[in-house]
Structure formats: structure tokens, C-alpha cells
N, C-alpha and C positions, 0 to 999 in steps of 0.2 A: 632210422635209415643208416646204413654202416658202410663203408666204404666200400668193400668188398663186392656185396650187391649192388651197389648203384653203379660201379663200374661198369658193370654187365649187363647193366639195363632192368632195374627193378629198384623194389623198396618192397616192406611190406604192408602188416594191415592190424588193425586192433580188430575193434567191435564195431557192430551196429544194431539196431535192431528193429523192432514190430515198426516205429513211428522215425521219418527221418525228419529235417524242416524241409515242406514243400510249401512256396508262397499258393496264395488263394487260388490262382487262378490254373492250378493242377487241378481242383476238381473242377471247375466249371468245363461246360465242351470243350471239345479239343479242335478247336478251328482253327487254322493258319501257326498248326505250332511249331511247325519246320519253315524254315527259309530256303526257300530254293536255291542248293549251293551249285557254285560253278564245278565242274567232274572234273576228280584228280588227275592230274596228268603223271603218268606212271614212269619212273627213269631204275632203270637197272644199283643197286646199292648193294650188289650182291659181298658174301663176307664168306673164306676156307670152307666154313659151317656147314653156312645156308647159301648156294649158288644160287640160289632161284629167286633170291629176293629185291622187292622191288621201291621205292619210296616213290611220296608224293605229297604235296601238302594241302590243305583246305583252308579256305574262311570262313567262318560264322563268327556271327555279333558276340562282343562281350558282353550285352544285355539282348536276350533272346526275346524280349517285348517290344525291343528297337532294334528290328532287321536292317533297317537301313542304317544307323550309328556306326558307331564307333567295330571295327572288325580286328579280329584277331586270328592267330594260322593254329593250326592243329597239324602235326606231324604225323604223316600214318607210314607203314609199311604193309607189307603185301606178299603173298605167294600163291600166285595163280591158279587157277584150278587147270588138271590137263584133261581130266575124261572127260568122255561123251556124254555122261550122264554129270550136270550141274546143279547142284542145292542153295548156289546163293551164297551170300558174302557168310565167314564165320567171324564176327567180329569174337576178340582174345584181350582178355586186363590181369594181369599181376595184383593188382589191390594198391594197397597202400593205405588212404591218401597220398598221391606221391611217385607212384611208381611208373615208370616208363614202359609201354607196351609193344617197343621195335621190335625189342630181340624177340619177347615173347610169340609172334608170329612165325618166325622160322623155326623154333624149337616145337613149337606144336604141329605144324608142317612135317618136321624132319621125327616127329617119335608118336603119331599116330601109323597107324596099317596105312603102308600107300594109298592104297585100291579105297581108305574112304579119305585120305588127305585132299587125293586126285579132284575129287567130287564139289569141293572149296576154293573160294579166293578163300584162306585167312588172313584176314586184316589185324593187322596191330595198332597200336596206337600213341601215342602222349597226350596222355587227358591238357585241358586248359593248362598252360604253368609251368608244364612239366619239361624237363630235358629239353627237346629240339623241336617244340612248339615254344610258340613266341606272340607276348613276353614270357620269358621262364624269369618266376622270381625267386630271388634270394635274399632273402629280409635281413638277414647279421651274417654275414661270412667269418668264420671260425667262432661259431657262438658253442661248438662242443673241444675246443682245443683243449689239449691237455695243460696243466691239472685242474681239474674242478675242484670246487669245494665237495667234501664228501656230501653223499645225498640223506647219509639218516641226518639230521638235525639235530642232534645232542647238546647243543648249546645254542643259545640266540642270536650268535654272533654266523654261525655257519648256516641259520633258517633266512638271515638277512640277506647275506649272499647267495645263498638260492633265488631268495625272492627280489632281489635284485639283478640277477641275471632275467628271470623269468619279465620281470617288468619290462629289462633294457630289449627284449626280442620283439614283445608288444608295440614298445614304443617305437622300434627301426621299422617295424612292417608297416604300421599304420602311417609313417612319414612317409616311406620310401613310394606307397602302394595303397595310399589312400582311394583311389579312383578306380582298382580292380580285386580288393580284399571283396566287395560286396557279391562278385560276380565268381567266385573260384567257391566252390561249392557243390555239393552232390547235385542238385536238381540243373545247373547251370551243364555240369559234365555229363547227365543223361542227355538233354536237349541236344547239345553236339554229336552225340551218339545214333539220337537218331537225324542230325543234319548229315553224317556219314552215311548212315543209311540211304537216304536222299540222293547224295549223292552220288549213290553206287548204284544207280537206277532199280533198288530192291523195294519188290512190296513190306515184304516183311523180314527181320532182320535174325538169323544163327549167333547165337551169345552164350560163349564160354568164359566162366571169371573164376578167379580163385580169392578170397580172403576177402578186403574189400571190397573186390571185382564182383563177389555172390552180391553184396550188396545195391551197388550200380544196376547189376542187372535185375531185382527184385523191383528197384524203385522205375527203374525202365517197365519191367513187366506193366507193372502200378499204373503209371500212367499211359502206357500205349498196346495197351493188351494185343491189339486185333494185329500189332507192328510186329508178333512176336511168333517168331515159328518153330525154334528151336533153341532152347534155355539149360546149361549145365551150369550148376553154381557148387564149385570143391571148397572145401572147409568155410563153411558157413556161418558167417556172421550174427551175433546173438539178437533175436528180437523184442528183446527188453529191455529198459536201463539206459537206453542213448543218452549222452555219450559217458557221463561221468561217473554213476554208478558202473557203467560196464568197463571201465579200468580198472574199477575198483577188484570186483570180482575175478577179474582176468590174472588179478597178482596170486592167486589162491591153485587157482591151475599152472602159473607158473612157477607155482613153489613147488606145486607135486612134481612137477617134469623135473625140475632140479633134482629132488631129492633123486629120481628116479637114476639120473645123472650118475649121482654122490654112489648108489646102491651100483649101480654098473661098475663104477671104479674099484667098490671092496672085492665085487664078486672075480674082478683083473689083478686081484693082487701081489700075486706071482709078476705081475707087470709092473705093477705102479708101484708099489712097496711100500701102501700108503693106508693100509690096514684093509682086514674084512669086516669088520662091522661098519653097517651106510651113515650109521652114526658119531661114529668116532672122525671118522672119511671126512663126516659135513665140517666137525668140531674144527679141523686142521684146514678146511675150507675158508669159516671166517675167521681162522687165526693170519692165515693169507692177508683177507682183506684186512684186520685191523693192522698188519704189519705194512703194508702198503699204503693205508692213511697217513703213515707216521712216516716213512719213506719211498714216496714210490717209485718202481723198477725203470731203472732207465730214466729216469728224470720224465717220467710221460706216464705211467701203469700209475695211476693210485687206487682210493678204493673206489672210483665211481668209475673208473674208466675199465677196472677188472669187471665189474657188472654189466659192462656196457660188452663186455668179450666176451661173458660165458651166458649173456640173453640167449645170442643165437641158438646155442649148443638144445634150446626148452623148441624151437624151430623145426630143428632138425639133428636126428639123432646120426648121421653121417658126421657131422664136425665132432662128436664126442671124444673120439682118438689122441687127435691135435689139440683139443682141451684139457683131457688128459697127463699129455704129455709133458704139459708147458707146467700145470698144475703139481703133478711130480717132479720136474724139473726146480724148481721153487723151493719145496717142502723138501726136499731130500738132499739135495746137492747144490743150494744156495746158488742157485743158476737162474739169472733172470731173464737169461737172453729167449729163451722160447715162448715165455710171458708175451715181452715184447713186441717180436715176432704175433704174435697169435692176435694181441693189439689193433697190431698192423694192418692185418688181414681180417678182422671183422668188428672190432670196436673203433677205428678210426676214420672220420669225417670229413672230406674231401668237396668239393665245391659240389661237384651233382650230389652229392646227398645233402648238402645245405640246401639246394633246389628242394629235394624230397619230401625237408624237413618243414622248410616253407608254407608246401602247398600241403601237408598235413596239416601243422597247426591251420591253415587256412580253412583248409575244410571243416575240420571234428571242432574249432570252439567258433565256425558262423553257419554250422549246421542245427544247433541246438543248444541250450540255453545250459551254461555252466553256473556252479555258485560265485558268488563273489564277494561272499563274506570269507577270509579266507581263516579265520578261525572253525567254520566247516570241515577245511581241506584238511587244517592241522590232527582234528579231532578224527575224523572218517580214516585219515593214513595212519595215524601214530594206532590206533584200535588194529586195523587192519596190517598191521606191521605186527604186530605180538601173534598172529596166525600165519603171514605169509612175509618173513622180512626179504627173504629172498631179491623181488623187485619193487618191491614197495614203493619205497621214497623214489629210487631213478626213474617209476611210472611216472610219480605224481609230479616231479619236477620236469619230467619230460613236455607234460600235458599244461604246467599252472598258466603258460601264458595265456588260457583258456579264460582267466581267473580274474584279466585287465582289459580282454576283449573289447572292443568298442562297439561291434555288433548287433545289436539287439534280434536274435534268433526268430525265425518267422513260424510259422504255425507248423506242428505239426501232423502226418498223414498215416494214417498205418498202411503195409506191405500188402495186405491178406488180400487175396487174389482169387476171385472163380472163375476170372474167364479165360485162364491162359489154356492149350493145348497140353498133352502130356509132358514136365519136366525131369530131369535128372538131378538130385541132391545126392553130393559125398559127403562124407565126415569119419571122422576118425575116431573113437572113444578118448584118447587121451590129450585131444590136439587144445594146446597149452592157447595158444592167440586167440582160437574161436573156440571155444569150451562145447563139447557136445551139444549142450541142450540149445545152443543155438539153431543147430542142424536140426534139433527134433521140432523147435518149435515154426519154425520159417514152412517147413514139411505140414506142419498141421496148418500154416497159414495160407501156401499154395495148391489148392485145390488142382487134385489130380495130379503131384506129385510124388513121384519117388525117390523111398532115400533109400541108398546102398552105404553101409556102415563096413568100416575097417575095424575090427574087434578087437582090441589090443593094441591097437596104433597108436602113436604119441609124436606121429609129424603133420605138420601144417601143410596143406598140399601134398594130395597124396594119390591122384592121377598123374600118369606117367611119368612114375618114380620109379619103378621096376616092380609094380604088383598084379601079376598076368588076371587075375580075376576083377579087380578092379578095370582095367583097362579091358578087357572084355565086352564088360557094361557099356561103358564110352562107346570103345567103338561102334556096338550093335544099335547103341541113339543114335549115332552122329549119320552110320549108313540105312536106314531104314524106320527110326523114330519109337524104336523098342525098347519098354522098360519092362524092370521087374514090377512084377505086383504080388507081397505078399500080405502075412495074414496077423503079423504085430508092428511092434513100432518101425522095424527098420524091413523093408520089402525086399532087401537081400545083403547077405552078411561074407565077407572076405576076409580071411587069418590077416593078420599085419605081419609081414618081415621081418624077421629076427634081428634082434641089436647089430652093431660091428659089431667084428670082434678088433683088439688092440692090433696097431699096425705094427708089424717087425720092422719096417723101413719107415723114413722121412717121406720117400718117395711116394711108399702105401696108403702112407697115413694122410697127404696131400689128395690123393687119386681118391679116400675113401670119403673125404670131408667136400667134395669136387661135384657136388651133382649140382648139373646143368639147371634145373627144376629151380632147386632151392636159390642157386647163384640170383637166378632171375627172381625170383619173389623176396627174395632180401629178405631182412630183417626188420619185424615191428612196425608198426605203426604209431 
């Protein structure tokens, strides 16, 4: 969760996949498994953006087995439907674990075709936890302040501090939040989802999600198929491996996105002065970082917090510029100010992203069953660090307090789905947080699905980012429930968008790093 993002309302998302933990009584009938909510009361919160937008709050139980218990609020937002012709609430999620769903409803409002926006309340949301649902928790405030101990582990003295931090997060959440760790969880956040639904006096429920959010809706689909009328799940969450093999894996695509990174910078060399081989480019990369271990820029940039800068960049290839520049700035001209800077703006942790971070670890290590021998962790990272050092170790530190959990994980359920109505799947070929074969496999698992594939693409979220064919598809499901159907793995295929190119200005290179899309879906999971 990075600052930057969670300012604006988001966080991102890792994996998921085929099996989430769903306790027993998902599969048994589905009798009384909404609580009749009280219906939002809707007040103007309109923002420059989004005029039109509306908030409101709800209650449902923080145990959904005891409606009448203990209650907690859910924050929603809103943007009314105006035509004549009405399809029903379009509930909208960012992903995460973590991420905040306000903004996300005026931005999807304001950059679909009027004429099928019209057609929709989109409702937004803040899952259990999150931002301005309440309680929002915050387990360690400044548990990512600068400087960390570096994340590779090269001596026992800096694996201790890792795993000392990782322990101290475990242990402040399980004190602080011993009474609502049990209930902040995927199956607890679909249940609300469809208490929302309830709410909103809909039979069945319009669900667009991106990253995590494909997954919410998968597991929603799961359990309340006949609740489900209209399902777009963008970059797609893996259906294997939950949760800690799919970290694992997830670092191997985000080494390729890097390099991918490194290979743009040679091919700008005229710009960055920083060689043309992607090779040589990377070499001066982690000369960077080992120089920044040893001192790092600004009393704040060492080596784990530069990793923590140039994640985003495997995200979304818009911020490449402004990573770039800081990156040249550094190697060339002993200039650490734009580092800094860059820091600032997408590696630094702020109190909502300590939220974000919260109700991540909350969800991903009491969704499913982590190891806990942590000689495991050591041996699977250090392996998988010789193929992907890239984000290796800052994965696996991100994730260990998965490692002290106190949760014993409930059973798990698989996704795979025959009775929903026609869906929509995006994916991108090169998208670094949801690795392709997630999107092929979830496609093979939701019957009568389609997936539309962006062929060359390497960003996370990739409905309405600016790719007219892509959004084409969207729209023609969202107004009339039209997909493609083709004749191999992907039922229709869209070019991806050409890299940036280098910004001549600060000003450019700000506006080129700027998309709305990406701001809201943050960073990581």
C-alpha cells in the first residue's frame, strides 16, 4: 500500500485463486444469509471531479451468523443513475486487500460512455476496516518508516530484524484487534456485499472489480450465483497457490516487468545517459541499491525503501518517466533529490495506507493457511531470489507476518462456477500482480465466460485506461449484456498501448505518471 495511492482512495492487490477460505456453512443452503439492512440514507459529498456524487453508510454484523450482535458501518458512495432506462445498482472495488472504493465510483461514472453510465447507481465502497468504514484498523502506525533493515538477508543479524519487525506487526494486531481479526476476511467482505445489495432493494447484484476486487466477485459469484446479473472481473487474480505460493510466483513476473523497465531505459538513452544495453542499465540499477544500503539518500531512500519506489513502476508503465529520471538523476549527477522526491510519491506510508496494510495482512494470512516453520520461508525466498531478486525478499517480508498468525484458516472452497449468466474477463499478457494464467484459468473455471486479452500489455488494470477496444467490450456488456465469443483461449484480443515516451518537462513527466485508474488502485497487495 504506498502513499500516493491511498491518498486518492485505493491500495492494490496480489493473488488469489481456484480455493479461498470459506467457513462450512457456504456450502450448505443459503437460507437467511443476508440481514435485512436498514437503506442508505444518501447526502450529497460531491468532489471538483465527481459533482454527482453521493455518500452514505450501512450496518451489518461483524459476524454474519449473528445478525443481531455486535454491528459495524460500511461506507458507501454513489452516482445515481439519470435515464430512463435503469439496470440496477453497479457495485465497483479496487482490490487490495485494503483498498478504498469512494473514489472508485465517480471515476467509473465519469470515464464510461455517458449514455451506459446513465443506466446505473455505481456504488462504491470501503470493504469492513477499511478508510471511512468503521472500525478502520491500524495494527502498527509507522511499521514501514524509513530506514528499514535491507530486505535481502545476507547476514543473521538483518534476517532477525526482518523477522522481528514481522513478529512486532503480528503481535500489535492481534492485541489491538483481537475481537475483529476473526471477522476481516474475504467471505465476511462478500457477505456485506451482498448485505449492500439488500440494501439497495436489488434482486440481483452489477459487479465490476479489478485485481483483488476479480476476486471478491468470483467468490460472491460462488456463493450467490442466482444474486448475480452482471459480473466484469479486470486483471484477474491467479486460481492456484493461495496465498503463499502465489507471492511466490508473482516475484518472477515482477522481475520480468522490471527488466522490461531497465530495457526501456537503454532503448531512452539519448535521455537518460545510462547505457543501451537493458543489461548493463539493470547492473547500474543494483549498484544504486547496494549504494543506498550503505547510505541512504536523504536520510529516508535505502535499499528497501528504493524497492518499495520502483514496485509501482511493474504496476503501471505511466510512472516509468519519473522513475527514470530520479534513477538517472542518482547514477549520473550524484543527485539524490529526485530519488527522494519519487520516494515521496509512491514508496512512502502514510496513516490510510497503514489502514490498507492492516486489513491486507488481515485478510491474505486469515484467509488461508501460511507455513509456519519459517525455515520454509527462508529456503522457497533465497531459491526464488537467484531467478527473481527483483522483489523477492520485500514480498516475503511484506507478507511474513502471515508466518505468526494466530488464526487457524478455515476450509477451503473452489471458485469454478456453472450457473452464473454470461461474464466479462480482462487480462493483459504481461500484467506483473495477476500473472496471465490467472485470467486463463478463473475463464476456464467460470462457465460461460469471456476473456478479452490485451496482447502485449504489462499494466494492472487495464479498462479504462485509454484503450478504445478494450473499452468498447465494457461498454457493449455493461449496456446490453454482450460478449465476445471466440474460437481459442482468449474470445477477443486488443494491441496494448505503446510504452511513454521520456517526459521533456517535470510537468510532463508528472501528467504522464498521473492516471486516475492507476492513482486509485495503488500499489500491491
Amino acid at each position: 500500500m504506498r502513499k500516493r495511492a491511498a491518498a486518492l482512495c485505493g491500495a492494490a492487490v496480489v493473488m488469489a485463486g481456484t480455493c479461498t477460505a470459506v467457513p462450512a456453512e457456504a456450502n450448505a443452503p443459503r437460507i437467511a444469509d443476508t440481514v435485512h439492512a436498514a437503506k442508505p440514507v444518501w447526502k450529497k459529498c460531491a468532489t471538483k471531479d465527481y459533482p454527482a456524487l453521493q455518500c452514505a453508510s450501512l450496518e451489518v454484523p461483524l459476524d454474519h451468523r449473528k445478525p443481531q450482535g455486535q454491528q459495524i458501518t460500511l461506507a458507501l458512495s454513489r452516482v445515481p443513475h439519470t435515464a430512463k432506462t435503469y439496470q440496477g445498482p453497479l457495485l465497483v472495488n479496487p482490490g487490495g486487500p485494503g483498498g478504498s472504493g469512494l473514489g472508485l465510483a465517480g471515476f467509473v461514472a465519469s470515464s464510461l460512455p455517458q449514455e451506459v453510465a446513465a443506466q446505473y447507481d455505481i456504488i462504491g465502497f470501503d470493504p469492513r476496516g477499511v478508510g471511512a468504514s468503521k472500525p478502520a484498523l491500524d495494527c502498527r502506525p509507522g511499521h514501514f518508516d524509513p530506514v528499514r533493515p535491507d530486505t535481502v538477508p545476507t547476514t543473521p543479524a538483518v534476517e532477525r530484524a526482518n523477522l522481528a519487525r514481522a513478529r512486532s506487526f503480528t503481535a500489535s494486531c492481534t492485541k489491538k484487534y483481537a475481537h475483529l481479526l476473526p471477522y476481516i476476511d474475504t467471505i465476511s467482505a462478500v457477505r456485506d456485499m451482498d448485505a449492500i445489495r439488500e440494501a439497495l432493494d436489488a434482486d440481483r447484484l452489477n459487479y465490476f472489480g479489478y485485481s483483488y476486487g476479480t476476486y471478491l466477485g468470483a467468490v460472491y459469484a460462488r456463493m450467490f450465483p442466482e444474486r448475480v446479473r452482471r459480473l466484469v472481473l479486470d486483471s484477474v487474480v491467479s486460481p492456484t497457490d493461495v496465498w503463499y505460493d502465489a507471492n511466490l510466483y508473482q516475484n518472477l513476473a515482477f522481475n520480468d516487468r522490471h527488466r522490461a523497465f531497465m530495457a526501456w531505459v537503454a532503448k531512452h538513452d539519448s535521455t537518460y545517459r545510462l547505457g543501451t544495453d537493458p543489461e548493463y542499465v539493470e547492473v547500474k540499477w543494483y549498484a544504486m541499491r547496494a549504494a543506498l544500503a550503505k547510505k541512504p539518500a536523504g536520510g529516508m531512500v535505502g535499499a528497501s525503501e528504493l524497492e518499495d519506489t520502483y514496485i509501482p513502476g511493474g504496476y503501471y508503465n505511466g510512472y516509468w518517466p519519473i522513475l527514470a529520471e530520479a534513477f538517472a538523476a542518482y547514477v549520473n549527477d550524484r543527485n539524490a533529490a529526485p530519488l527522494v522526491e519519487a520516494y515521496q510519491n509512491f514508496g512512502a506510508i502514510d496513516p490510510v495506507a497503514d489502514n490498507s496494510y492492516s486489513i491486507y495482512t488481515a485478510v491474505e494470512c486469515g484467509d488461508t493457511s501460511w507455513p509456519r516453520d519459517w525455515s520454509q520461508w527462508r529456503s522457497d525466498n533465497w531459491a526464488m531470489y537467484e531467478k527473481a531478486p527483483f522483489m523477492t525478499w520485500n514480498n516475503a517480508w511484506y507478507n511474513a507476518p502471515c508466518a505468526f498468525w494466530p488464526r487457524a484458516a478455515p476450509r477451503p472452497v473452489s471458485i469454478a462456477n456453472g450457473e452464473l449468466p454470461p461474464t466479462l474477463l480482462f487480462q493483459a499478457t504481461g500484467d506483473a500482480a495477476t500473472p496471465y494464467v490467472g485470467g486463463v484459468s478463473v475463464h476456464h473455471l467460470l462457465a460461460r465466460s469471456s476473456l478479452v486479452v490485451e496482447d502485449g500489455g504489462g499494466n494492472h488494470g487495464i479498462t479504462l485506461s485509454g484503450n478504445a477496444c478494450l473499452d468498447r467490450h465494457l461498454a457493449r456488456y455493461l449496456s446490453d449484456g454482450t460478449v465476445p465469443r471466440g474460437q481459442g483461449v482468449a474470445d477477443a484480443v486488443c494491441e496494448a498501448l505503446p510504452d511513454p515516451k521520456p517526459a521533456a518537462t517535470k510537468a510532463a513527466s508528472t501528467s504522464a505518471g498521473g492516471s486516475v485508474l492507476h492513482s486509485l488502485l495503488g500499489f500491491r497487495g
